[in-house]
PLY file of the C-alpha trace (Angstrom):
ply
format ascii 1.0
element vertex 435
property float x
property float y
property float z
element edge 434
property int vertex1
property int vertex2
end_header
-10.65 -22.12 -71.76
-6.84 -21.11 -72.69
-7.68 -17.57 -74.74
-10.79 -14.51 -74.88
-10.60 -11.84 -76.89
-12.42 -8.63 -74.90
-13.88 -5.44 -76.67
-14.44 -2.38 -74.69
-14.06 1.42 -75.08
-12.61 1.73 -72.11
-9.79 -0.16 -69.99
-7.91 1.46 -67.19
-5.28 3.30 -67.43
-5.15 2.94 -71.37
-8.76 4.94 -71.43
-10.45 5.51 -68.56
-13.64 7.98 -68.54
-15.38 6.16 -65.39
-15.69 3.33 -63.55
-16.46 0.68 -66.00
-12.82 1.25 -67.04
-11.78 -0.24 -63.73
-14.66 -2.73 -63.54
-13.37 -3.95 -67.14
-9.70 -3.95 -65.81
-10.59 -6.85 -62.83
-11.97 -9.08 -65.22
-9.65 -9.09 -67.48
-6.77 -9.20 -64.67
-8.73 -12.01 -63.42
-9.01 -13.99 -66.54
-5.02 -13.71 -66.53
-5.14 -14.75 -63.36
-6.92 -17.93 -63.88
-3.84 -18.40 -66.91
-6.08 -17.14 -69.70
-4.36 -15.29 -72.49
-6.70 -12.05 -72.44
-6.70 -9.67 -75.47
-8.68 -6.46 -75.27
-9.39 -4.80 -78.17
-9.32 -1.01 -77.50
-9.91 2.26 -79.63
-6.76 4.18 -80.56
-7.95 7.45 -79.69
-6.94 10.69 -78.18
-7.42 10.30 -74.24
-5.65 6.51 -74.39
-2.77 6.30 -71.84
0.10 3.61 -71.79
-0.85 1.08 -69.28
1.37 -0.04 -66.16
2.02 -3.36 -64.62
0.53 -5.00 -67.26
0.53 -9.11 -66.84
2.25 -11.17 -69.34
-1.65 -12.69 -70.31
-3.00 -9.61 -70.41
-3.01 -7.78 -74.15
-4.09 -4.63 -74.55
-4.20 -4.28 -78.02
-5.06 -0.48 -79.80
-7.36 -0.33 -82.86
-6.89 2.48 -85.18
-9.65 4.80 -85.23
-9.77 7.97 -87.72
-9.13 11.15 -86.19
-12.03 12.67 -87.96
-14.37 10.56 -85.74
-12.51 11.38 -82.24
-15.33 13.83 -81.64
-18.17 12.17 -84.17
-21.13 11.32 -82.85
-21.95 7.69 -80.63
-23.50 6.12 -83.27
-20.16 6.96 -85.67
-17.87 5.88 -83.27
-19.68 3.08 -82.14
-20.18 1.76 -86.21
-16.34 2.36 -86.71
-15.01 0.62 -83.05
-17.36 -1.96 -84.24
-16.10 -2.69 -87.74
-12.37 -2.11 -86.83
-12.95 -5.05 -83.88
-14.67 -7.39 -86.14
-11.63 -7.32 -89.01
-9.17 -7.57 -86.13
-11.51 -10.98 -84.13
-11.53 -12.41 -88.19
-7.71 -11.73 -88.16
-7.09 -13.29 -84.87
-9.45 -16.21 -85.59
-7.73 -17.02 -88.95
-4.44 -17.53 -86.24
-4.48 -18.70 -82.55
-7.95 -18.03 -82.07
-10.02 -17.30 -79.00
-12.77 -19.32 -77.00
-14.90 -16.87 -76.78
-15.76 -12.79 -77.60
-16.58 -10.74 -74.84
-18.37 -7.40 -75.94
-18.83 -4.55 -73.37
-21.41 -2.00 -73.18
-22.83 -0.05 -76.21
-19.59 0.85 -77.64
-19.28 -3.24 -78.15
-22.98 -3.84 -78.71
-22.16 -2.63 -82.76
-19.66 -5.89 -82.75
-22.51 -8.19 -81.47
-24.74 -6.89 -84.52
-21.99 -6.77 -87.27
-20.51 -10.20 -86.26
-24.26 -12.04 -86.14
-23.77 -11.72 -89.98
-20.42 -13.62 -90.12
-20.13 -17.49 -89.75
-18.28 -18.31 -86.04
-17.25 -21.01 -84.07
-16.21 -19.36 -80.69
-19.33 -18.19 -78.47
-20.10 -14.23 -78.26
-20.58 -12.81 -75.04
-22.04 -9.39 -74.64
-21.49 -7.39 -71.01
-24.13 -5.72 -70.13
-22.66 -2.56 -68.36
-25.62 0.26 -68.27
-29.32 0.35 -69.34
-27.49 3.23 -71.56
-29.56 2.01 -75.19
-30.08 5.07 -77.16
-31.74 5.82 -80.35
-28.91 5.91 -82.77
-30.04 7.81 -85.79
-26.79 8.37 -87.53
-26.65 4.45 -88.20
-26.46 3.27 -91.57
-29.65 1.71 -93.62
-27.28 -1.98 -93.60
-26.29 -1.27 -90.01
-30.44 -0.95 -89.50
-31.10 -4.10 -91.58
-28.67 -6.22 -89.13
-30.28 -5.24 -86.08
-33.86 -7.30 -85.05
-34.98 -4.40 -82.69
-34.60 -0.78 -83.12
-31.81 -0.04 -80.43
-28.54 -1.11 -80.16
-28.26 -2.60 -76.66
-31.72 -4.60 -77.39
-30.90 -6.30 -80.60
-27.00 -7.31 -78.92
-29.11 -9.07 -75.78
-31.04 -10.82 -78.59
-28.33 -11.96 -80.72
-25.29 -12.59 -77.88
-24.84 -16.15 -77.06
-24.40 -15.19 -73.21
-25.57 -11.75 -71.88
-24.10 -10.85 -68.45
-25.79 -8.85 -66.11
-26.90 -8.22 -62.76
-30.14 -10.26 -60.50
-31.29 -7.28 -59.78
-31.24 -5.67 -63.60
-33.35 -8.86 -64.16
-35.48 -8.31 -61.28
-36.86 -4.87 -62.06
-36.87 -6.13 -65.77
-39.61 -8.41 -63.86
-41.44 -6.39 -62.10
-42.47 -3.32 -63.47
-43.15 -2.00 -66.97
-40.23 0.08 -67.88
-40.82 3.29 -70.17
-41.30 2.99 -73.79
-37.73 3.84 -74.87
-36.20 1.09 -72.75
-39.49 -1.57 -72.92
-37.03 -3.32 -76.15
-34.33 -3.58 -74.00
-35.90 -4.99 -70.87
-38.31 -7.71 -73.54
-34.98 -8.71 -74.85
-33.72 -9.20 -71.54
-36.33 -11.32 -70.01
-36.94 -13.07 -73.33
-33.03 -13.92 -72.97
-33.33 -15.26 -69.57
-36.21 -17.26 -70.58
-33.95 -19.11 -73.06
-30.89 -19.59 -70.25
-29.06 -17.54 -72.17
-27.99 -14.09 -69.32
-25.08 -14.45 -66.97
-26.11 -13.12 -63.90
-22.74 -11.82 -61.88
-22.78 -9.44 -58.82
-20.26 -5.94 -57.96
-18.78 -8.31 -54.79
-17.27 -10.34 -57.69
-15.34 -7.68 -58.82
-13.80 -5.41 -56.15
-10.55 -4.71 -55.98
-8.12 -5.90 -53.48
-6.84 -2.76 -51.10
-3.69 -3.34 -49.39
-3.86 -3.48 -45.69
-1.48 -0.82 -44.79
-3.36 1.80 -47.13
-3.72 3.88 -44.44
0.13 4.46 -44.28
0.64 5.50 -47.81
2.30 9.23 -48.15
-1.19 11.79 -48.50
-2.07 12.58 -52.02
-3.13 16.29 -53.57
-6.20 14.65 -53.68
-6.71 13.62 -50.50
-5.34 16.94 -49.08
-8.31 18.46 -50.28
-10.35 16.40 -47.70
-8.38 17.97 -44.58
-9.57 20.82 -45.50
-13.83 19.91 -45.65
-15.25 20.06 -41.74
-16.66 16.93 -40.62
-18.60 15.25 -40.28
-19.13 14.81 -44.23
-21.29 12.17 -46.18
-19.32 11.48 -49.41
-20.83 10.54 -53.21
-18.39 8.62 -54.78
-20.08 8.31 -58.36
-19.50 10.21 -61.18
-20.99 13.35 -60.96
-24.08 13.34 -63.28
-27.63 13.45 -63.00
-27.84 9.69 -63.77
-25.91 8.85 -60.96
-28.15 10.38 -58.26
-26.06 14.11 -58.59
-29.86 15.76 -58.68
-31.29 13.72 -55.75
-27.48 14.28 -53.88
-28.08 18.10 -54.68
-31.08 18.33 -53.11
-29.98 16.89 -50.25
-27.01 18.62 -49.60
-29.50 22.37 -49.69
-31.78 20.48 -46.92
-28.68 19.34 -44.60
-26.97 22.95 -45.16
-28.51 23.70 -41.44
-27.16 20.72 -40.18
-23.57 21.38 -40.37
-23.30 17.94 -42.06
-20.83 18.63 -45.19
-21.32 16.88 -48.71
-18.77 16.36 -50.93
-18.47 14.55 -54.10
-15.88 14.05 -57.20
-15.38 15.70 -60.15
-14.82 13.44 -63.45
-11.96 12.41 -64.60
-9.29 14.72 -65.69
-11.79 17.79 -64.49
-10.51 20.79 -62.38
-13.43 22.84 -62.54
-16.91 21.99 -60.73
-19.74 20.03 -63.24
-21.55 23.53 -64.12
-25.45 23.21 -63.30
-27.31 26.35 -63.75
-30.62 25.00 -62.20
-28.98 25.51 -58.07
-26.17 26.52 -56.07
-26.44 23.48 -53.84
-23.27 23.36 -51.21
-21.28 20.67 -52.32
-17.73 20.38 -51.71
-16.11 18.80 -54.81
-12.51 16.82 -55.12
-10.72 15.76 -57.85
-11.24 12.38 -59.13
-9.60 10.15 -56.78
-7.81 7.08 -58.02
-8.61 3.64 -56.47
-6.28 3.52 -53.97
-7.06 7.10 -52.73
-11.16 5.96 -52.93
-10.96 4.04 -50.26
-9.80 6.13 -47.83
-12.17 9.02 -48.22
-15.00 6.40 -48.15
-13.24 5.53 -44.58
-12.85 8.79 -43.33
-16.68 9.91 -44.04
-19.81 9.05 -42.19
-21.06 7.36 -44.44
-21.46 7.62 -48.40
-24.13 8.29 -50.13
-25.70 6.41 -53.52
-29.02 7.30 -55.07
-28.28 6.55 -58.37
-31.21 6.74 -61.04
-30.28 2.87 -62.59
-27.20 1.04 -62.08
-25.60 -2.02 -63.68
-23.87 -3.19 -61.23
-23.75 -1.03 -58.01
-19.86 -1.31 -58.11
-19.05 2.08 -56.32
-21.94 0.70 -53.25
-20.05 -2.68 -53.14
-17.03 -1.11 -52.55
-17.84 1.49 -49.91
-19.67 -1.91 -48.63
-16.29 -3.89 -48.56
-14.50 -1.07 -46.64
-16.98 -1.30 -43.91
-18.65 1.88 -44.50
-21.89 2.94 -43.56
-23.46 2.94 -47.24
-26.97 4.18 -48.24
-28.23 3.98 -51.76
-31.31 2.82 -53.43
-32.57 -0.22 -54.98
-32.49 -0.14 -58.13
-30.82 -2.39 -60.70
-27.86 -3.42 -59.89
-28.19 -2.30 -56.37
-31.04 -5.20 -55.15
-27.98 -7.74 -54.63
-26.49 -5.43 -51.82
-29.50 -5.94 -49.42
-27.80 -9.16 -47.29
-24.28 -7.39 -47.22
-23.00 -5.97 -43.58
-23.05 -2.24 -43.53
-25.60 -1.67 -46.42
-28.71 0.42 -45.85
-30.95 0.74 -48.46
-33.11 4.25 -48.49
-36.84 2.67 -48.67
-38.47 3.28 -51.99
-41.90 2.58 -53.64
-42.53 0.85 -56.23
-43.90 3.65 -58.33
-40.56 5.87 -57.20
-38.71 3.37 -59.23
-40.73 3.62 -62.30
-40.32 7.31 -61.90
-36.77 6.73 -61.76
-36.86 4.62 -65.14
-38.84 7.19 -66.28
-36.26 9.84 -65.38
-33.59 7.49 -67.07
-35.28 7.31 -70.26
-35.11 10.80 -70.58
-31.69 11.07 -69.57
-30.75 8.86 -72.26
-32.07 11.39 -74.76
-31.08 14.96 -73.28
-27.90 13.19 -71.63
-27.36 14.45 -68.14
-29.99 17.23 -68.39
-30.94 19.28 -65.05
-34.43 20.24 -66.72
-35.08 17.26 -67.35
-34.36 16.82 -63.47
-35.93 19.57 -62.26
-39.47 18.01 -63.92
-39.05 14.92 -61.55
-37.59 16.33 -58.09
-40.92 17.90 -56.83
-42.48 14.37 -57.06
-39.71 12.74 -55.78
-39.74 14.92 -52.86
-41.26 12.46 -50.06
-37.88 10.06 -51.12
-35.33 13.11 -50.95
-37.28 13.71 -47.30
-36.34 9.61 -46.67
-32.84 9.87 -47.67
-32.12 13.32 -45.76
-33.25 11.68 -42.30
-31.22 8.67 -43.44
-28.42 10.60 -43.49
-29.15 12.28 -39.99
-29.66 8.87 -38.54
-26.60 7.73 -39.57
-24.55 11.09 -38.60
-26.11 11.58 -35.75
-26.10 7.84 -34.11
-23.31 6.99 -31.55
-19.51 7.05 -32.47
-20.85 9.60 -35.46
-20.99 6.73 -37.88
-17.55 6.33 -37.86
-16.20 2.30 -37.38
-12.84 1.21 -36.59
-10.83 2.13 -39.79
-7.63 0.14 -38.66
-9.73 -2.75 -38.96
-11.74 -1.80 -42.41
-9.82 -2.94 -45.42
-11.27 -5.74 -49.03
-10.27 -8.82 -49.03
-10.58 -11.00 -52.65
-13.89 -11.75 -53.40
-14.80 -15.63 -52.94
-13.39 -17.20 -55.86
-16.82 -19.17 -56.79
-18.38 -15.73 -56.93
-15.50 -13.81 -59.01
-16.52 -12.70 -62.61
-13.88 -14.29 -64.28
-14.82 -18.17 -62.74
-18.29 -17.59 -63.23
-17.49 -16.70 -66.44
-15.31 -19.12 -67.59
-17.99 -21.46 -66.21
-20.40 -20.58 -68.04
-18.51 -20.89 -71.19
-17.07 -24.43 -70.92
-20.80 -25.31 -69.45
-22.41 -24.37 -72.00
-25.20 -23.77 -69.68
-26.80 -21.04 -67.05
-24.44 -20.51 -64.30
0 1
1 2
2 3
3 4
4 5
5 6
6 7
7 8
8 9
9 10
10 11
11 12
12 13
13 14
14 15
15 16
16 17
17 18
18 19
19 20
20 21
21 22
22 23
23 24
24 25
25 26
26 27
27 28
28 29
29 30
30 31
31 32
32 33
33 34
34 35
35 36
36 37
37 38
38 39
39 40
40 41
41 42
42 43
43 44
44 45
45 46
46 47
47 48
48 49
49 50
50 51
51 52
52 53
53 54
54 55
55 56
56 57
57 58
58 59
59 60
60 61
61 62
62 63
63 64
64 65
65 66
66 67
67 68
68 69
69 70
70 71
71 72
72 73
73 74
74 75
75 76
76 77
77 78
78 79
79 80
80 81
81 82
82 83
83 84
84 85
85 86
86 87
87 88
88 89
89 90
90 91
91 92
92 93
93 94
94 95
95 96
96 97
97 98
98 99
99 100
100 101
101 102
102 103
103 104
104 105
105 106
106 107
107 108
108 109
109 110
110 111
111 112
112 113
113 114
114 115
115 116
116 117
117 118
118 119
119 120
120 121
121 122
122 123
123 124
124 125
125 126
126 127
127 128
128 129
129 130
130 131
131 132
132 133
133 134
134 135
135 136
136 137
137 138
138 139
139 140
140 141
141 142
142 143
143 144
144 145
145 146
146 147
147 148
148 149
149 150
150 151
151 152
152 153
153 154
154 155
155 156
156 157
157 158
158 159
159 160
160 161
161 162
162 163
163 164
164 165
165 166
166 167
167 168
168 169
169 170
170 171
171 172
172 173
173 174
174 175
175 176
176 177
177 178
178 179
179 180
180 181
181 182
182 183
183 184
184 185
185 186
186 187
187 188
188 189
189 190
190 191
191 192
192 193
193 194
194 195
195 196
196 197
197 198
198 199
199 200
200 201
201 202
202 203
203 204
204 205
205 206
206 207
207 208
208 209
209 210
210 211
211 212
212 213
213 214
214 215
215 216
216 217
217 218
218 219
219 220
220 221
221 222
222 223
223 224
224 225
225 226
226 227
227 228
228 229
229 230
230 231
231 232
232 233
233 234
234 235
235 236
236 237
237 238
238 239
239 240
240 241
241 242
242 243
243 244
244 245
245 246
246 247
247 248
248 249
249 250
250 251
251 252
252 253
253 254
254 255
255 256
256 257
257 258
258 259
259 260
260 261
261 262
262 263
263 264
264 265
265 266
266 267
267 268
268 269
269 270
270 271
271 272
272 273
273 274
274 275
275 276
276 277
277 278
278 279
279 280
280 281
281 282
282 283
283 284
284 285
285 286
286 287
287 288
288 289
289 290
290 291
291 292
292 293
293 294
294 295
295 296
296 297
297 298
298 299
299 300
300 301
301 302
302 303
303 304
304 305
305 306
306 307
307 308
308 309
309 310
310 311
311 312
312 313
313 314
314 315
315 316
316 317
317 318
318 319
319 320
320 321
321 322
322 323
323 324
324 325
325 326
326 327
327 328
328 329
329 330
330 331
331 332
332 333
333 334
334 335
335 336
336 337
337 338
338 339
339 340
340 341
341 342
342 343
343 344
344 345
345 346
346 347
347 348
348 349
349 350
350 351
351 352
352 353
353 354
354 355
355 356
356 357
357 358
358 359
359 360
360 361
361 362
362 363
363 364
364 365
365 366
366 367
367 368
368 369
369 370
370 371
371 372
372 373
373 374
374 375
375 376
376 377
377 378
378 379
379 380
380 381
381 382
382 383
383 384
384 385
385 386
386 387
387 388
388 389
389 390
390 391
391 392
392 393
393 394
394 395
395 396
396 397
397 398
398 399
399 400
400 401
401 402
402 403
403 404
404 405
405 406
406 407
407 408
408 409
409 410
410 411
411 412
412 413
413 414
414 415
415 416
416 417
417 418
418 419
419 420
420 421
421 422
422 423
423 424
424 425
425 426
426 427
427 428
428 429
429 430
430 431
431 432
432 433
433 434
């Protein structure tokens, strides 16, 4: 495999509104590492930043997006990202050409759909970020007519050639009905397995590599804001929305108030003030986003962080706190099963009928996006798990050495190459086969 061609709303730094921008970034630095040219097709839009220490293989290239539709709806700007990335594959397949088309998340799910109706040689590979599939209604009737289910995610996993995506996405795909606005997506999903067709990768394949001697660099802003939080603190390094676990984390924070046992978490991107929630007060200390080499250390310097995210993909933001050799408690869910074996993970135990509440709670979340109503209707039943995760917590605070590890010695190494996204990857693509 000599050339890809990537789609994706987001790359960091060019656009970067979470952590799929960095996820995105170490597979296509790792495809360039492996000596594949690596084009990535991004949208030319208002928040896109000119990239540093870019490799020679690695081509960011920006498509041109009207400035009407900067603020249009998701089904707009996904129908425009998508047609403006299928002309510009045709135009690079009429030249040099790529081995294969890697489409990320919903934004790149429009591309699967539109291209299905074009004759192609090279094999289309959709990446399968976020159970985030919802009911576009701005769409147009042809758009419709393309797709073979009614949502956007479900009819890409039906008409990709490879669909990548985590065991454990798979595994509650499996297990458990999931609620009716998600039950297309996880039929297509299990239908796609069932036909070798789904990539399964996991987050250790793509963490990044922290230099040894982080904990010399000069202290950022950022990380000023730390000095000032007493410990012992249990941090939530996700982005702060209900989706993410920022209800459960909430909840938790008003329960260990009387334990002197601080929580902090980080605002989004580019955000100074705190995420406004008029449901609670709840005392959490909040930092600016914290780039990824600042990450790291605050994961070091806490007792442990905390992850009980709704769904994940991937568990990326677990793996790493995992990788630093931080105490790290989340909940399995998606993306999150494949942690279980890893040193220094501790899953929160949850029933099986929590996690269909938590689907549950998803699928509504996908509607009225990062609603605290919507919330509020599921914490009083989730109660016996926020009681779990709270003496968690205390456990971990509270055991000897105050969770803390020997930091000096607490730093990632590259992930083993067999497991890294980009060889698994390229091996599935010159296979031909399930990898």
């Amino acid at each position: 495999m000599k050339s890809v061609t990537m789609i994706s709303w987001e790359l960091d730094p060019f656009h970067t509104l979470g952590g799929t921008a960095y996820a995105i970034r170490r597979l296509a630095d790792q495809l360039a590492g492996l000596g594949i040219e690596t084009r990535v097709l991004l949208p030319d839009c208002l928040g896109t930043l000119p990239g540093n220490n870019v490799a020679p293989l690695l081509k960011p290239m920006l498509l041109k997006i009207p400035a009407e539709l900067h603020r249009a709806s998701r089904g707009v700007q996904c129908s425009e990202f998508g047609r403006a990335a299928l002309e510009a594959v045709e135009q690079i397949s009429s030249g040099s050409g790529s081995d294969a088309v890697i489409a990320h998340s919903l934004e790149g799910a429009m591309f699967i759909v539109l291209r299905s109706a074009k004759r192609s040689h090279e094999p289309s590979v959709f990446w399968l970020h976020s159970l985030y599939d919802p009911p576009l209604s701005d769409l147009s009737k042809d758009q419709r007519r393309l797709m073979p289910l009614r949502t956007l995610l479900a009819s890409a996993v039906m008409m990709a050639d490879i669909v990548v995506t985590s065991t454990g996405i798979l595994k509650d795909a499996r297990e458990f009905e999931w609620p009716v606005g998600l039950r297309e997506l996880q039929k297509a999903l299990t239908t796609a397995s069932d036909q070798h067709r789904v990539l399964t990768v996991e987050s250790i394949g793509c963490l990044p590599v922290i230099p040894k001697d982080l904990e010399n660099k000069p202290s950022s802003s950022n990380l000023e804001n730390l000095k000032n939080i007493p410990a012992p603190y249990v941090l939530f390094p996700g982005r702060p929305t209900v989706d993410k676990g920022l209800g459960i984390f909430a909840a938790i924070a008003e329960r260990l108030r009387a334990d002197n046992i601080a929580c902090v978490a980080v605002q989004r991107p580019a955000q100074r003030a705190k995420p406004e929630n008029p449901s609670r007060n709840a005392p959490i200390h909040w930092v600016p986003w914290l780039a990824q080499d600042e990450l790291p250390i605050a994961m070091r310097n806490a007792a442990c962080t905390v992850l009980p995210s709704v769904t994940e993909g991937f568990g990326l933001s677990a793996a790493e706190s995992i990788s630093q050799s931080v105490a790290t408690l989340y909940q399995q869910v998606g993306g999150h099963h494949g942690l279980e074996t890893l040193p220094h993970a501790l899953p929160v135990p949850l029933t099986s009928n929590e996690r269909a509440q938590l689907y549950g709670l998803w699928s509504e979340l996908i509607e009225f996006h990062d609603s605290w109503p919507v919330w509020n209707r599921y914490e009083i039943s989730l109660k016996p798990l926020i009681d779990r995760w709270v003496e968690a917590i205390r456990s971990v605070v509270y055991r000897p050495n105050g969770g803390m590890r020997g930091i000096e010695n607490a730093h990632s190494s590259a992930p083993p190459s067999e497991e890294r996204w980009a060889n698994r990857l390229r091996r599935q693509i010159e296979n031909g086969t399930s990898a």
